[in-house]
C-alpha positions in Angstrom: -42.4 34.9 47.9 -39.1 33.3 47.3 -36.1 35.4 46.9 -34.1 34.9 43.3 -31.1 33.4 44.9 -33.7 30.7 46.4 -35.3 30.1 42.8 -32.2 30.1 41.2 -30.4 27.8 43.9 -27.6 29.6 43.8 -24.6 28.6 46.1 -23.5 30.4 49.3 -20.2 31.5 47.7 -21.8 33.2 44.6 -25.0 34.7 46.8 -23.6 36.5 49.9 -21.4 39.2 47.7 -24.8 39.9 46.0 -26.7 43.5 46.6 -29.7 42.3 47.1 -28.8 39.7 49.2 -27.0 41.7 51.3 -29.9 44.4 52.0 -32.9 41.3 51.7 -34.4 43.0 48.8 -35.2 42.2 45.3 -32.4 43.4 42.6 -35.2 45.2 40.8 -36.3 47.3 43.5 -32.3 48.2 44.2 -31.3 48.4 40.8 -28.2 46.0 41.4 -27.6 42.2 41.6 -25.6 39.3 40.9 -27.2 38.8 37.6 -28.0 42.3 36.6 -25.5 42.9 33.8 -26.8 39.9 32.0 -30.0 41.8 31.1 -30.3 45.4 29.3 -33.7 45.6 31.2 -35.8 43.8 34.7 -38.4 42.6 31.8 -35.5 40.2 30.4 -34.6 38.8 34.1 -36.6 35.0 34.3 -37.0 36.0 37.7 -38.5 39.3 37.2 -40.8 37.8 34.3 -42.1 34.9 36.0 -43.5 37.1 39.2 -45.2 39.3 36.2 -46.6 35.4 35.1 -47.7 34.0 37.5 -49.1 37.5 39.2 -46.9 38.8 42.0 -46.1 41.8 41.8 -42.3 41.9 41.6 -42.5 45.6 43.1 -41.9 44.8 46.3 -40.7 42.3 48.1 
């Protein structure tokens, strides 16, 4: 399972101050990211919604 800064392709600079990239885990299951604040809820996240799509279970990482 790829980790959101992987899907999103997001840079070096703008990943390794991130939460979850810092503890290896998912921002859902820490309840803090990069992109957290962008979304009111985990549903809104692309990231979060498209392990609910395509049927991995973005509980755990």
């Amino acid at each position: 399972m790829n980790s959101c800064w992987d899907v999103k392709g997001c840079p070096a600079s703008h990943y390794m101050d991130c939460a979850a990239y810092k503890q290896q885990a998912s921002c859902w299951n820490i309840k803090q990211g990069c992109c957290c604040s962008m979304y009111e809820t985990c549903d809104e996240c692309v990231i979060y919604k498209d392990r609910v799509r395509t049927g991995q279970s973005p509980e755990t990482e």
